[in-house]
C-alpha positions as CSV (number, residue, x, y, z in Angstrom):
1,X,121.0,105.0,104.6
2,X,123.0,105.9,107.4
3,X,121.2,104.2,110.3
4,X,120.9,101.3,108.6
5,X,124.5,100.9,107.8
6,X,125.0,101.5,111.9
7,X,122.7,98.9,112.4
8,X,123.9,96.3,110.0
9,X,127.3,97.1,112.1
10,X,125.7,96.7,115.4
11,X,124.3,93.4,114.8
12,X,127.5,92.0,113.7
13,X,129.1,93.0,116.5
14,X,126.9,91.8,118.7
15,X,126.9,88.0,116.4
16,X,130.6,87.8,117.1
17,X,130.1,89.0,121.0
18,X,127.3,86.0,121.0
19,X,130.0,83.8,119.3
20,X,132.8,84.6,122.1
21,X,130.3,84.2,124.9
22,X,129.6,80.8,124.0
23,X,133.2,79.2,123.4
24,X,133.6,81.1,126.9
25,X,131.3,78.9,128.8
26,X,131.2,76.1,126.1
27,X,128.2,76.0,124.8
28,X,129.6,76.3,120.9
29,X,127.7,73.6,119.9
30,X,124.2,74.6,121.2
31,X,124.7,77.7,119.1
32,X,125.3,76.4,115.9
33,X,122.0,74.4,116.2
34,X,120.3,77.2,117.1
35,X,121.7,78.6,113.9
36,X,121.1,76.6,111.6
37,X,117.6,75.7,112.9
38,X,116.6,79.8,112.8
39,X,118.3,79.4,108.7
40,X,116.3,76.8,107.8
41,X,113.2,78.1,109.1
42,X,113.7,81.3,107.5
43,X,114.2,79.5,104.2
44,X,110.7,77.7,104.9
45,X,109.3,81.0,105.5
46,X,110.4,82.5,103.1
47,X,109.2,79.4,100.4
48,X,105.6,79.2,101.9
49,X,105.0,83.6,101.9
50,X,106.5,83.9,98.3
C-alpha cells in the first residue's frame, strides 16, 4: 500500500515538472495534444478490451 502511494506521488510530481518544462521552452500547446490524444486512446482501449 505503501509503495504505491509513493509512486502515485512520484508521478505527479514528475506531471507538474513535465508541465513547467514545457511553458519553459513553450511548447504548452504540443503537450496538451499529446494529452488528450494518450486520453482518448486509453478510453478506446479500454472500450474495445472490456
Amino acid at each position: 500500500m505503501r509503495i504505491n502511494n509513493i509512486r502515485k506521488a512520484l508521478y505527479a510530481i514528475s506531471k507538474i515538472l513535465g508541465d513547467v518544462n514545457a511553458v519553459k521552452k513553450g511548447r504548452v500547446g504540443k503537450r496538451i495534444g499529446r494529452r488528450v490524444a494518450g486520453k482518448g486512446t486509453g478510453r478506446m482501449m479500454r472500450k474495445l478490451f472490456k
